[in-house]
C-alpha positions in Angstrom: 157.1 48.4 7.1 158.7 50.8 4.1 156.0 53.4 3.1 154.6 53.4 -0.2 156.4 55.8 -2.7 153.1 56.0 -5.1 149.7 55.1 -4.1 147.5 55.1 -7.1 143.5 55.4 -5.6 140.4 55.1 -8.4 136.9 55.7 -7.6 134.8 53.5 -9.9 132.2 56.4 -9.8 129.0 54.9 -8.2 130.0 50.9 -7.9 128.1 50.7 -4.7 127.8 47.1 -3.2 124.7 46.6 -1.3 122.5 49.1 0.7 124.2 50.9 3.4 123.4 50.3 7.4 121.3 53.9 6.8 119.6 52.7 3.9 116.5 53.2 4.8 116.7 56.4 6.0 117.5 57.4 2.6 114.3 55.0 1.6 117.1 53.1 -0.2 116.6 49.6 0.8 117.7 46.6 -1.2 119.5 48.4 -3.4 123.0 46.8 -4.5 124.9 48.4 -7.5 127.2 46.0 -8.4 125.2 42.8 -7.4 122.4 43.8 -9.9 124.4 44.7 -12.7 125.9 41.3 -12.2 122.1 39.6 -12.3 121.5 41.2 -15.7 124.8 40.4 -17.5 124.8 37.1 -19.0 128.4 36.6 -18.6 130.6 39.0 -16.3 134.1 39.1 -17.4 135.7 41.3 -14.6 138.8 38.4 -14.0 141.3 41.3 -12.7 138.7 42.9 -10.6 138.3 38.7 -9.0 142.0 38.7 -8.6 141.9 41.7 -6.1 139.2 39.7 -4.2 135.7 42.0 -5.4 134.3 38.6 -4.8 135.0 38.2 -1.3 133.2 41.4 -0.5 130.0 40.7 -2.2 129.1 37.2 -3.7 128.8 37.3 -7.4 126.9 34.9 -9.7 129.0 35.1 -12.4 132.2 35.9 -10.8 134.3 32.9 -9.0 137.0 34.2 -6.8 140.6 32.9 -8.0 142.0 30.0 -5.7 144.9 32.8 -4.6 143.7 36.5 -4.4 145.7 39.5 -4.2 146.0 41.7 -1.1 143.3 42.8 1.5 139.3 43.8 0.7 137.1 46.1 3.5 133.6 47.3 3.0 133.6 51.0 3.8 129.9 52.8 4.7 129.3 56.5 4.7 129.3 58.8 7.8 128.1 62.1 6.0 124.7 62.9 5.0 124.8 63.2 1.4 125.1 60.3 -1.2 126.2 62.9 -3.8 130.0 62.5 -5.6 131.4 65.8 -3.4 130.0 64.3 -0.4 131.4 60.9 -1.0 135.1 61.9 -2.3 135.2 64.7 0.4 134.8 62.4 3.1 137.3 59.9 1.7 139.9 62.7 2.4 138.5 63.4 5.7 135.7 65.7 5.9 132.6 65.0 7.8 129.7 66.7 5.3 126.5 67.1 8.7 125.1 69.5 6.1 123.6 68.2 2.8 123.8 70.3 -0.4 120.4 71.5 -1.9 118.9 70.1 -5.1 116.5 71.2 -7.3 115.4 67.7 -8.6 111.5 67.2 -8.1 111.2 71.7 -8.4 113.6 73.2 -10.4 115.4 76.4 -9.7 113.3 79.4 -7.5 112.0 81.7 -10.6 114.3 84.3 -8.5 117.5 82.7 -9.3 116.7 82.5 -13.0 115.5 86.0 -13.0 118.9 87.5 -11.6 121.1 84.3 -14.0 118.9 85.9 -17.0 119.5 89.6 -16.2 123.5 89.0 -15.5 123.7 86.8 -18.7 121.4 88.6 -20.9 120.0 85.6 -22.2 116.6 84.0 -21.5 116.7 80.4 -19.8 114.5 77.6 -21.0 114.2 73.9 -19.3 114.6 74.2 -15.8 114.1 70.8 -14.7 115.8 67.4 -13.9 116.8 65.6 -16.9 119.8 63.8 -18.6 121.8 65.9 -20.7 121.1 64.0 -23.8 117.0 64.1 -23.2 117.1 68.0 -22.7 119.9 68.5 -25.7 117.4 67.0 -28.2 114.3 68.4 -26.6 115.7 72.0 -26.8 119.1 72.2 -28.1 117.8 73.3 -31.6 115.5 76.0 -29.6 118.8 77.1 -27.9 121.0 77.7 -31.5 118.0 79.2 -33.4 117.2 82.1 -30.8 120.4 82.2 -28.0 118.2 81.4 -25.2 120.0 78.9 -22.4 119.3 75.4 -21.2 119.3 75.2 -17.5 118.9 72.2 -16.0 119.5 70.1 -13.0 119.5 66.2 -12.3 119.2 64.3 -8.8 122.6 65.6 -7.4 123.2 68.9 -5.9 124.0 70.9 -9.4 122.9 73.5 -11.6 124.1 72.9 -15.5 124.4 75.1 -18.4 124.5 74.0 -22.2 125.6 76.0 -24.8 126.6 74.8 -28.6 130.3 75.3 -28.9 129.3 76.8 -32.3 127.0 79.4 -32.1 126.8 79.6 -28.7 130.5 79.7 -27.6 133.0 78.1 -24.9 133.5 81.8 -23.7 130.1 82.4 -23.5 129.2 79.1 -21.5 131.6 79.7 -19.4 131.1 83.5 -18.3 127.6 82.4 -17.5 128.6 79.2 -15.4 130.9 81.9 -13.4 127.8 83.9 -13.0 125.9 81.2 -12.0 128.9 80.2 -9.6 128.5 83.4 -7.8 124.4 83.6 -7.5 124.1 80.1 -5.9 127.0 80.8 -3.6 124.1 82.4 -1.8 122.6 80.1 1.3 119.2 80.5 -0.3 120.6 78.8 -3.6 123.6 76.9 -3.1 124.5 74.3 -4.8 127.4 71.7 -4.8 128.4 72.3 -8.3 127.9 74.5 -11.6 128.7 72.4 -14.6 129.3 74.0 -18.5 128.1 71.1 -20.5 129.1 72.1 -24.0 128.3 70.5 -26.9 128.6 70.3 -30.7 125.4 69.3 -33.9 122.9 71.4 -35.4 120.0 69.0 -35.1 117.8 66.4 -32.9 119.5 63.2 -32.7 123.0 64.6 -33.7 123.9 66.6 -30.7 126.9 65.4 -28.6 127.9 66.9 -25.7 132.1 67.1 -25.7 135.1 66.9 -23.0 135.3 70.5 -22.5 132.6 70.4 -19.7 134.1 72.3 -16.9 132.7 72.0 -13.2 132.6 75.1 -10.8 132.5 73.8 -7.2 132.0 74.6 -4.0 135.4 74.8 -2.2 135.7 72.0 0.5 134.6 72.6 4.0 137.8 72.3 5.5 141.5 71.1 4.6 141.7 67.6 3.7 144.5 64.9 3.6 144.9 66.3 -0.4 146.0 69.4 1.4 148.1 68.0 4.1 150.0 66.1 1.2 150.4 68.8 -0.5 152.3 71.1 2.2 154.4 68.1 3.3 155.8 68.6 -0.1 153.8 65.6 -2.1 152.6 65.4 -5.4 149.0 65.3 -5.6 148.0 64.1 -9.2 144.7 64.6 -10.0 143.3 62.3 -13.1 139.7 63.2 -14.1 136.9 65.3 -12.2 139.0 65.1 -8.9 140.2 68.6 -9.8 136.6 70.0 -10.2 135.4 68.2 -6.9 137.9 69.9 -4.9 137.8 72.8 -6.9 141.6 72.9 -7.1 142.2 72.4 -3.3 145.4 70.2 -2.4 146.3 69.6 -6.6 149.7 69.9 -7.6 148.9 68.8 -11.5 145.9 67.7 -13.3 144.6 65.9 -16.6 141.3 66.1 -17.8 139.5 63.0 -19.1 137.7 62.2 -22.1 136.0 59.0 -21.0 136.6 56.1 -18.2 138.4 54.0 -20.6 140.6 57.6 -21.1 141.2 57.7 -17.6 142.4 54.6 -16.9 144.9 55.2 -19.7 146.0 58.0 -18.6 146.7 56.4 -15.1 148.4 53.9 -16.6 150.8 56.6 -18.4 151.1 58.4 -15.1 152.8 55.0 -13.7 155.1 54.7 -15.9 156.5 58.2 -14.7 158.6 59.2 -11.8 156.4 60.5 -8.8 156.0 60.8 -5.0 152.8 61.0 -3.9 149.0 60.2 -4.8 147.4 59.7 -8.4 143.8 59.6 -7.5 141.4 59.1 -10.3 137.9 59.6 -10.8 136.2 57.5 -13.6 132.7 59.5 -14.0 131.1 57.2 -17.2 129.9 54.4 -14.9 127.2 57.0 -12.9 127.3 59.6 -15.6 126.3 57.3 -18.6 125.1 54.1 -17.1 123.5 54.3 -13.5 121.5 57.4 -13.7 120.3 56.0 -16.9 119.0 53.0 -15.3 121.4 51.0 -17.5 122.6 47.6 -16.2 123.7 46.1 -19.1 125.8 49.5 -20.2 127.4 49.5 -16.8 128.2 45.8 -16.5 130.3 46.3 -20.1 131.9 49.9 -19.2 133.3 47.7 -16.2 134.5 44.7 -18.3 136.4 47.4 -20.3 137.7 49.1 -17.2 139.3 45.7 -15.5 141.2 45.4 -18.8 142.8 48.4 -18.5 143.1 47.4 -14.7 144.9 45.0 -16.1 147.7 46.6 -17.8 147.8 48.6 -15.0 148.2 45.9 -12.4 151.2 45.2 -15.0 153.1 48.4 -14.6 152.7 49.0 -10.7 156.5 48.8 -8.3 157.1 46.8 -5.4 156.5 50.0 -3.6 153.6 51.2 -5.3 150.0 50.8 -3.7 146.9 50.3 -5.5 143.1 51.7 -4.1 140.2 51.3 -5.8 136.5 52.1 -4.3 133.9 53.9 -5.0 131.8 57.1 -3.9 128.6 56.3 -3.5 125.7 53.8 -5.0 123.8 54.2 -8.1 122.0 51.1 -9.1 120.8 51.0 -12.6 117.9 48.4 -11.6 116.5 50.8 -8.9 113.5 53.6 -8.8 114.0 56.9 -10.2 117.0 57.5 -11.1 119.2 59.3 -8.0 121.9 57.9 -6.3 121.7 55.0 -3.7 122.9 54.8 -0.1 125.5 51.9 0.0 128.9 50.1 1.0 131.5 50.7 -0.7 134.4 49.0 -1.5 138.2 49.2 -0.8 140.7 46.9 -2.7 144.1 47.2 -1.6 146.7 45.9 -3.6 150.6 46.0 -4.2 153.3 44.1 -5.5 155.4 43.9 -2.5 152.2 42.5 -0.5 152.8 39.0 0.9 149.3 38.5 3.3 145.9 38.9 1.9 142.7 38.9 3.8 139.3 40.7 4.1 139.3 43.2 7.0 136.7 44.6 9.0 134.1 46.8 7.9 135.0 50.4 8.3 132.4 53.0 9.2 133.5 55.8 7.0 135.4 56.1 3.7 137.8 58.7 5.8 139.4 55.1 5.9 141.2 56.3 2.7 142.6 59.6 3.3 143.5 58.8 7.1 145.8 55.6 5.3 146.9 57.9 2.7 148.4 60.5 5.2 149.8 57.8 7.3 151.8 56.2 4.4 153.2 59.6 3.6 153.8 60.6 6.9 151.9 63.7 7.4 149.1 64.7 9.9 145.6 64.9 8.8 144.5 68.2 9.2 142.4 68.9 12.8 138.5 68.0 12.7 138.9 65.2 9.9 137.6 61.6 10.4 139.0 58.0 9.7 141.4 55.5 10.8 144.4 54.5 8.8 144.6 50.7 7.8 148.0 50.9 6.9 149.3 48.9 9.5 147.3 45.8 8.0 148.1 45.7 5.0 151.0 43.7 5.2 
């Protein structure tokens, strides 16, 4: 079999599809991302998603799998401890996470950290608590312009976030305090996955909206990845996206910054109409970001009916020696308690134009599937200590 010249892998950001085999451990339990999004739509036009066989891996009320599906479908479950997005992207390109990051959700940040973040700053923090970033903005963003005081807040992943109004406050600003921040919970006693600048623009409650110059400051990976190995074996490494921010730069050759989900998949699309050899791997952050966090089914179901069209034109525009993966990083289902993350499967469609079999393969017991297939199409060794099995060999 010829390798791949371009393999094109998008993480639907949270499209989990039915509790994990640790599930409960993580008191997770009947939870199933895309199965309840599909009980709550009343029609579920995903007919490109069908084609690549989504079907096959988890029944679907209102999805009927085509008489002739395109290439093969696995169900992938998570080794690492985590269900957070560094966990689950790190260990798709290798790394085993035994460790889980710290969050603040149920306590907020120790009164020490905010101490030193004010003094460093000089500016006085309000909020300190879980909450989505449109709740706190219209709760205190008005506060934050009238007196230069800074919204610190956290949510149920492993992150500390800063707003600041790109108006009075300033991107310069935000973003020498996030660096600040960066350094303080580099400390054991604080870490945290990621810093986030959340920027946004209004003047008043109910007209606040945050914009696409967030910038995440992340821990660096534990260890080289197959992104790395890629990248010394001479390979492009496209990163479309937060992929960039989640690996804080590790293993990237060239990067583009997303607006939206819909934005990402356009720009994917534009990358395959260029010349490159290597990976494009995209995140697309709306679905968990906008929809399952915010317990939103109905949101979600129709952010993923706009996403298969754009899958679409995609599907249109790929080479006989091109390869498609799409899966996700972890659950989040929008019909579930609170509002963290969920321990599931995860799935991985495998698709190209040059494919002439198509079946469902066995279930894989950690998305290191990804990477390890990645690095075997390309031909270079995945760095020492990494996990997964490549399934190149099957795809046929």
């Amino acid at each position: 079999m010829k390798p791949y010249k371009r393999i094109f892998t998008i993480v639907i950001d949270s499209m989990g599809i039915g509790d994990g085999p640790d599930a409960e451990r993580f008191d997770d339990l009947g939870s199933d991302t895309l199965g309840h999004i599909d009980d709550h739509m009343p029609e579920f036009d995903i007919p490109n998603m069908a084609k690549l066989g989504i079907a096959r891996l988890h029944p679907l009320k209102h999805v009927k799998s085509p008489e002739r599906i395109l290439g093969y479908q696995l169900r992938l479950a998570e080794t690492s401890v985590g269900k957070d997005t560094m966990t689950g992207h790190w260990e798709m390109m290798g790394l085993n996470i035994t460790k889980p990051f710290k969050t603040y959700t149920d306590t907020g940040f120790p009164k020490e950290l905010l101490d030193e973040l004010s003094r460093r700053t000089g500016h006085k923090i309000v909020g300190n608590k879980s909450a989505s970033g449109t709740e706190i903005l219209d709760e205190l963003g008005e506060h934050e312009i009238a007196t230069g005081d800074m919204i610190v807040y956290t949510s149920a992943d492993s992150v500390l976030q800063i707003c600041g109004n790109e108006e009075t406050f300033g991107l310069d600003e935000l973003y020498r305090c996030c660096e600040i921040a960066r350094e303080l919970t580099l400390r054991d006693e604080w870490k945290v996955g990621r810093v986030i600048a959340r920027p946004y623009v209004g003047r008043k409650k109910g007209e606040f909206k945050r914009t696409s110059n967030r910038h995440d400051y992340a821990l660096k990976p534990t260890g080289p990845t197959a992104l790395d190995a890629l990248k010394a074996g001479g390979f492009d490494v496209i990163s479309v996206g937060k992929i960039k921010d989640i690996f804080d730069g590790e293993g990237i050759t060239e990067a583009y910054k997303s607006k939206s989900s819909v934005h990402g998949m356009e720009q994917t699309i534009e990358l395959a109409e260029k010349d490159f050899h290597g990976l494009c791997f995209t995140n697309l952050v709306d679905f968990d970001a906008l929809w399952g966090h915010r317990r939103n089914p109905e949101g979600y179901g129709e952010e993923l009916e706009r996403y298969d069209k754009n899958l679409g034109v995609l599907l249109g525009k790929l080479r006989e020696d091109d390869l498609l993966l799409i899966t996700a990083d972890h659950g989040n289902d929008p019909t579930y308690k609170g509002t963290d993350h969920t321990r599931e499967r995860v799935p991985l469609l495998a698709y190209s134009p040059s494919m002439e079999g198509s079946a469902v393969l066995e279930d894989a017991p950690t998305f290191g599937v990804i990477g390890a297939t990645i690095a075997d199409n390309f031909g270079v060794e995945m760095p020492e200590g990494t996990i997964g099995s490549s399934i190149l060999e099957q795809l046929k």
